[in-house]
Structures are given as structure tokens and as C-alpha cells.
N, C-alpha and C positions, 0 to 999 in steps of 0.2 A: 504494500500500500504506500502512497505517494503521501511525507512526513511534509508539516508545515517548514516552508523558508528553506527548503531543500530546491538544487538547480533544477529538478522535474516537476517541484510544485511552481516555482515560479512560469518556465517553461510551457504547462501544460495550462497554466491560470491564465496569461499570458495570449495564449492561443484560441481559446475560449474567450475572453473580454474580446479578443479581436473579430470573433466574428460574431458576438452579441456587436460589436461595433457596426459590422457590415449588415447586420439582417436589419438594425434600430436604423441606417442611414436611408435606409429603403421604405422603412413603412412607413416613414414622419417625412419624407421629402416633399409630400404636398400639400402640409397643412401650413406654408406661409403664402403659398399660392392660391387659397381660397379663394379672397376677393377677385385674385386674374380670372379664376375660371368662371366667377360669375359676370366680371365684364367681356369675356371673350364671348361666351356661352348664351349670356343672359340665362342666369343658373341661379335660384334660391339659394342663402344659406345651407338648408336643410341639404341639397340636391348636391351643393359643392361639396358639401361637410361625405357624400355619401365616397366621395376617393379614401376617406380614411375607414371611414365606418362599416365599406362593402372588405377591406384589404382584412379589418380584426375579424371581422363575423367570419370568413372563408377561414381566416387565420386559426379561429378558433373549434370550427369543425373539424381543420386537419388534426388536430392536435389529436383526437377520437384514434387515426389511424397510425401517425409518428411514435408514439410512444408505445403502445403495446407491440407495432412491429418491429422495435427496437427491441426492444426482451427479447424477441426471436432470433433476431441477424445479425443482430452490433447497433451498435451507437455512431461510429466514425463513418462511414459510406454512407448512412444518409444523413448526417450533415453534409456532406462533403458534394451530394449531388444537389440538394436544395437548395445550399447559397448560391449554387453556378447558376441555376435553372431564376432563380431570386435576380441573378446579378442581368441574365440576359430579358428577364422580362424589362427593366427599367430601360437598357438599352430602346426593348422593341416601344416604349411610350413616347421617347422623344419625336417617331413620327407618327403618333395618333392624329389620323385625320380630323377623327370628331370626338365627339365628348362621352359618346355611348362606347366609344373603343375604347377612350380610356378608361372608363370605369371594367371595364370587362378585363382591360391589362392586369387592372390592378385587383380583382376578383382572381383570377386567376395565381397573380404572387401573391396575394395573403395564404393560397392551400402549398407555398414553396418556403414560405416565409415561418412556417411554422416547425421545420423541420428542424432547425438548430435549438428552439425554444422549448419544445418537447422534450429533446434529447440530453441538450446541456449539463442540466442540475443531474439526471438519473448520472450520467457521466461521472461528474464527478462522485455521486454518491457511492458508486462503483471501485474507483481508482483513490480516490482522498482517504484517510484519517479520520476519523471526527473532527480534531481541532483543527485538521487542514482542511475540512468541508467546511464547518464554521466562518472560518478568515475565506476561503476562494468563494462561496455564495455573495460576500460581501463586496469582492474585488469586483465578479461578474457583473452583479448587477450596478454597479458603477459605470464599468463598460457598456452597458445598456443605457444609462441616462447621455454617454459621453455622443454614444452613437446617435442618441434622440436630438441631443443638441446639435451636431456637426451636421446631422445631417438634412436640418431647420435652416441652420444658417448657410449653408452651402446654397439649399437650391435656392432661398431670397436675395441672396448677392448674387446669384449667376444670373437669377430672374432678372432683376433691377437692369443690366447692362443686355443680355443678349434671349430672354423672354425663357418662358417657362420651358419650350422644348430644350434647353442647352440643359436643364436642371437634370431634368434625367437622364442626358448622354452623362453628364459627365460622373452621376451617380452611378450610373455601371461602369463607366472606366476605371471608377474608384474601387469598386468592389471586386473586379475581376484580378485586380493589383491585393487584396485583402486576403483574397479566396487563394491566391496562392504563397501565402503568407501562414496561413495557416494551417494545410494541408503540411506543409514543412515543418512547422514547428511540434503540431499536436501528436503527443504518442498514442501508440498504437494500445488498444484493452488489454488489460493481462489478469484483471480479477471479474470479467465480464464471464456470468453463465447461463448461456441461451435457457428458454425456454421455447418448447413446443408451438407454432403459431396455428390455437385450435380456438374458433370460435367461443365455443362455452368458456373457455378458459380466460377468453380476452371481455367478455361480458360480467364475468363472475369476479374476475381482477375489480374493474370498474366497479360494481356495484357493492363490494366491497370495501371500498373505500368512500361510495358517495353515501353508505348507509351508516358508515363511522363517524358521528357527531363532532368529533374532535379535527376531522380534515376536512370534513364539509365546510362547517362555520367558518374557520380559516379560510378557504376556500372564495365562502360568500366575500365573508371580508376584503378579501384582494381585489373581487368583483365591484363588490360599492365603490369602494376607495378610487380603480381608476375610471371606471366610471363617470365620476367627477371632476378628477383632475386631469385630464387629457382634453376632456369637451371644455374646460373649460377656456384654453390655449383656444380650442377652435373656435368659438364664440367670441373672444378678445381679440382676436385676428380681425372681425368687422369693427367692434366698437373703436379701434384706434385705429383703423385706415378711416375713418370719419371723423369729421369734424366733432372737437376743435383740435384734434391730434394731429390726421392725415400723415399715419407714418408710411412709409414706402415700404413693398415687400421686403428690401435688403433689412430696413429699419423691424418689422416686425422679426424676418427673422434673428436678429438680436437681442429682441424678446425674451428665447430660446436659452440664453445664457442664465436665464433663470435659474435652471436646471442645474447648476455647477454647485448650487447649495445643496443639493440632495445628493451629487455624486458623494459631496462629502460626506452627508450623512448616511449613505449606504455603507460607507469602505469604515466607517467609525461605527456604528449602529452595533454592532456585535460586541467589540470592546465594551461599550456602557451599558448593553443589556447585562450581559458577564451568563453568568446564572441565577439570574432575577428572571419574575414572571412575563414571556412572550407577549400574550394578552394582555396585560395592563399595558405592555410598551406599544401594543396595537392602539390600545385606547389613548393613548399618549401623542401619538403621530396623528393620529384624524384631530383631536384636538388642536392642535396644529393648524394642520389643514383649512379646519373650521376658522380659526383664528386669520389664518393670511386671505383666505374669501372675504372675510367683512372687511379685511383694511382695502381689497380694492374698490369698494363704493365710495373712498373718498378719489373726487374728482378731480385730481391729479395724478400728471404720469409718473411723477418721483413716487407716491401711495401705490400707485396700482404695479409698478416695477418689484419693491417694496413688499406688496400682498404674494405676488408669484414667486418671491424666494423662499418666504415660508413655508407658502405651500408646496413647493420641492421639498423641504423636509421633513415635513409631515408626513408627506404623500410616501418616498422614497423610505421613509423611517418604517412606516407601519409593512408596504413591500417586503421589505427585507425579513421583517420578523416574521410574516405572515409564509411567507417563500420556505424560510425555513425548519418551522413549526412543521410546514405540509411533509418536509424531505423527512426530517427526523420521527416525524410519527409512523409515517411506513414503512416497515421491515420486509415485504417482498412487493414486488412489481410496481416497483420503486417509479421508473417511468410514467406508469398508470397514473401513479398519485401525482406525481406532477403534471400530467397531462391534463388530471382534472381541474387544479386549482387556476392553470393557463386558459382553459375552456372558459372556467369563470369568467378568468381576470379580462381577456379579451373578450370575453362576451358582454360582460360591462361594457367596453368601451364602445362595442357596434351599435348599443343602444342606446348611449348616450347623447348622442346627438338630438334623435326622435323624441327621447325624455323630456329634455333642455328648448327643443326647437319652441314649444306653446309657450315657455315662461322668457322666452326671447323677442317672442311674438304678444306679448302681452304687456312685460315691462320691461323691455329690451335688458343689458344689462340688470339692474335690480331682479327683478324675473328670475335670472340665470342662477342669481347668486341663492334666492329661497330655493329652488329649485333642490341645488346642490346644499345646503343647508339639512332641509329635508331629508334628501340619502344619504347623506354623512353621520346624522343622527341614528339613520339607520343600521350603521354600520358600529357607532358605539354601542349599542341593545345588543349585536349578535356578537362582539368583539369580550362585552361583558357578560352575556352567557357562555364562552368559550373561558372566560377567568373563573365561574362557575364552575363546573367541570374538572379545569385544572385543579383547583380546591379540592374537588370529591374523591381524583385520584392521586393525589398527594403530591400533586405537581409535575406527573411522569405523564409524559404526553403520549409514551412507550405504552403505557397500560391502559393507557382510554383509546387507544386506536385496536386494539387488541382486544377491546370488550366495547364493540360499540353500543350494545343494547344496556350497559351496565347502569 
């Protein structure tokens, strides 16, 4: 097994954030281009908003299929075929004719885009240590907020100068430089032990876990959580290219540097949980959360800049705990359980949109903000039944996923 701050944990940590880097550069590349596609298009919010919201929902059905078929065959090949097939879809968007290609592009890499996401954590859960699974979940998903940022601010600055098709060329050029960065670096499984790929066996995995209270509620929670914070990037993308802001795509994607506050709270989140309770620290981050939502009603951009870093680490904080609650509580088909809490987490995010679109439409921003208020509260109620629970079984997250009816 691969020991924390050892050349193959860094190595294999390393290669993993690299291409959490490249699949996050991919799936957020069009949400600083909103407003283009609605003045290209003459496109609704709602309708623009659907290039991110069709890519998680596809995203999040693959996941059903990556992971369990990972327990079968390995981990490494199909990441290795996804990011390629990920890197040449963005290529094929730079020349979408019309608006209904693109969405279909990008329908199609959400079910490519999932392959590394599924796979990732079982990976390591595989290869790592416990205390080198602890510190590498946290360096990962760092890589994941780095990629979400880069790759915000890449297509808005290309957009700004040479218009939204250059955005996606030069995201696949970048990827396909990533993708072979990584296949180099990343070793090869050596504690991986297939299982049989038999139907009942892939249904009874799953249901398994979705009937185990201790990884479901986890589960929800990563759901609510981005839910909110993701729609809420895409909603702020109109209110400040409007007046009296009127910031420019390169400007909004700048926005995106938001994020830098939660990479740090990802890569630190583990240190200050320590071995203290998961769940309260879930409860802790949406608190957060909640807290940088209300500071963006005040109407300035210094407040509303201000609001979006806290909610990076809110958002980012609860993630990480919630991510790895789900890995630690499952002892076999380890992929499953994270495939499930992925299903959630990006199926939040595909309805997020449609959620948010009526309180957008009704109180534009303010709207937005009760809207996600509302689900966030919801997600402290499930966050504190899941510190419930950990109570009952004495804090062993090992023995409530083990006894889910307990």
C-alpha cells in the first residue's frame, strides 16, 4: 500500500489532481459564456444554464455504469479512455454550428466526463493507506476546485478576445497535453481485486449502500450542498454582466478565482477535522455557505466578490468531509459507494438550475439567494440526522454502514 509523503504517494496524488484538473476544465468551460450564448442564440437563462446542467445530469447517470464496471476490469483504462474521448468532445464544440449541437456535445461528455470521477477516490481507496487516503482525498479535490477555476477563467479570457468557439479549441488542446501527463505518471493497480461483472451483483452493491443511512444522508448532503453552490456562479454570471456592473466574460471569468479559498480549504479540511465529528464539520461548512449567500445581497461588487469566497469554503469544506465519510464507510465495492454519492452530488447540480430559474424569475437575484437558503437548511436537518446516528454508533461510521437497519 502506497504510505503518506512517500515518492509514489506524491506521484500517484499528483496524477490524479491532474486529471481531476482536466475533466473540472471541461465541465465549467461554459459557464462564463452564459450570457454569449444567450446573445448569440437569443437563449433564456434557464436554456443557457442547460450546457452545464445537461453535461452533470449525463454526468451523473454514467456514474451508475463507471464504477461498478471498475470493480470488474480496473480503475486505470477507463480513466484513461474517458479523459481522451472528454478531451476530443470539446475539441468537436469549437465548431458547433448551432446551439442544439452544442448542447448535444456537451450531453454526450458529461456520460465521458464521469469516468475519472467514478473511479478516482475507489482508486485510491485501493492503493492508499488510510492516512494517505485521508491527506490524497484532500489534495484531489483541491485539484478539482483548481480545474473548476482554470478552466472558468481560460474560456472568459479567450472568449473576451477571439469569441467562445476558440474557448473550446483551446480546452482540448489543453487536455490532450494533460491526458498525456498523466497516463505517464499514474501507476499501475497492484492491491486492485476484480470482481465478477454480474448484474444482480452490480444492483445489490448499489442498493446496498443507498439503503445504508449513514452513506445515503452523506450522500444527500453533497447533493444539496452543490446544488446551490454551483447554480449559484451560474445565476451571478447574469446579474453582473448587467447593469450597474456590466462585467465582460474575461471579467466574470475572474469571478472564478473565488474558488482559491476553498482549494485551500479542501487541502486543510482534514488537518482541523483531525478525529472530530465528520457531520458537525458538514454542519459547519453549509453554515458557511449560508453565511457568504446573505453577504452577496449587499449591493456591491467588493460584498458580492467577498460572499463567493466564503462560500468556496463552506461549500468545499462540507465536500471534502462528506466525500470522505462516503469512502471510509464502505468496506466492499468501494467504487459503488462513491459512484452513489457522485450520482447525488451531480444530480444536484442538473437541477439546480430549474430549482433557482422561478426564484430568479420572480426576485431576480434576492429570489436566488431564499431559494438556496431554503436547500441549504435543508441540508443542515439531514447533515444533523447523520451526527444523530454517528452518536448511536459510537462515532464508527464502520459500524452504521454495516448495520444499516440498526
Amino acid at each position: 500500500m502506497i504510505a503518506a509523503r512517500t515518492p509514489a504517494f506524491w506521484r500517484a496524488t499528483l496524477a490524479l489532481s491532474l486529471g481531476s484538473f482536466l475533466t473540472f476544465i471541461n465541465l465549467y468551460t461554459p459557464q462564463p459564456l452564459l450570457p454569449l450564448f444567450s446573445q448569440t442564440w437569443g437563449v433564456s437563462p434557464v436554456d443557457a444554464s442547460l450546457t452545464v446542467s445537461l453535461t452533470t445530469l449525463t454526468l451523473s447517470l454514467s456514474l451508475l455504469v463507471y464504477g461498478p464496471l471498475s470493480d470488474a476490469i480496473g480503475r486505470r483504462g477507463i480513466m484513461l479512455v474517458t479523459m481522451a474521448l472528454t478531451a476530443l468532445c470539446s475539441l468537436a464544440m469549437a465548431f458547433a454550428p448551432d446551439f442544439t449541437t452544442l448542447l448535444a456535445l456537451r450531453t454526450f461528455q458529461g456520460l465521458f466526463i464521469g469516468g475519472l470521477l467514478a473511479v478516482a477516490m475507489a482508486y485510491m481507496g485501493d492503493e492508499f493507506e488510510r492516512k494517505a487516503l485521508i491527506l490524497a482525498i484532500g489534495l484531489y479535490i483541491s485539484g478539482n476546485s483548481l480545474g473548476g477555476i482554470s478552466g472558468r477563467l481560460i474560456s472568459g479570457a479567450v472568449a473576451s478576445s477571439w469569441g467562445w468557439e476558440a474557448s473550446f479549441l483551446v480546452t482540448g488542446c489543453l487536455s490532450l497535453a494533460i491526458l498525456t501527463a498523466f497516463a505517464w505518471m499514474l501507476p499501475p493497480s497492484r492491491h486492485f481485486t476484480p470482481k465478477p461483472l454480474r448484474l444482480i451483483g452490480l444492483v445489490k452493491d448499489m442498493a446496498g449502500h443507498a439503503t445504508s443511512p449513514v452513506i445515503l444522508l452523506a450522500c444527500l448532503v453533497g447533493g444539496l450542498n452543490f446544488l446551490v453552490f454551483i447554480n449559484l456562479y451560474s445565476y451571478i454570471t447574469y446579474l453582473l454582466s448587467a447593469p450597474p456592473y456590466n462585467l465582460s466574460p474575461a471579467a466574470l471569468g475572474l469571478l472564478f478565482l473565488t474558488y482559491l479559498s476553498g482549494t485551500l480549504a479542501a487541502g486543510f479540511s482534514g488537518r482541523i477535522v483531525g478525529g472530530r465529528s465528520q457531520p458537525l464539520a458538514m454542519i459547519g461548512g453549509i453554515l458557511i455557505l449560508m453565511g457568504g449567500t446573505l453577504l452577496t445581497l449587499v449591493p456591491r461588487l467588493e460584498a458580492i466578490i467577498a460572499g463567493m469566497l466564503i462560500n468556496a469554503v463552506g461549500f468545499f469544506f462540507t465536500h471534502t468531509q462528506a466525500a470522505g465519510w462516503v469512502n471510509r464507510s464502505a468496506h466492499q465495492a468501494r467504487a459503488s459507494a462513491s459512484s452513489l454519492y457522485l450520482m447525488s452530488y451531480y444530480g444536484g447540480a442538473s437541477i439546480g438550475s430549474f430549482y433557482l430559474g422561478p426564484f430568479w424569475h420572480w426576485m431576480g437575484w434576492p429570489g436566488v439567494v431564499l431559494g438556496a437558503l431554503l436547500m441549504l437548511g435543508a441540508g443542515v436537518a439531514l447533515a444533523g440526522y447523520l451526527r444523530w446516528l454517528e452518536c448511536r454508533g459510537g462515532g464508527d461510521a464502520g459500524v452504521l454502514a454495516a448495520e444499516p437497519n440498526r
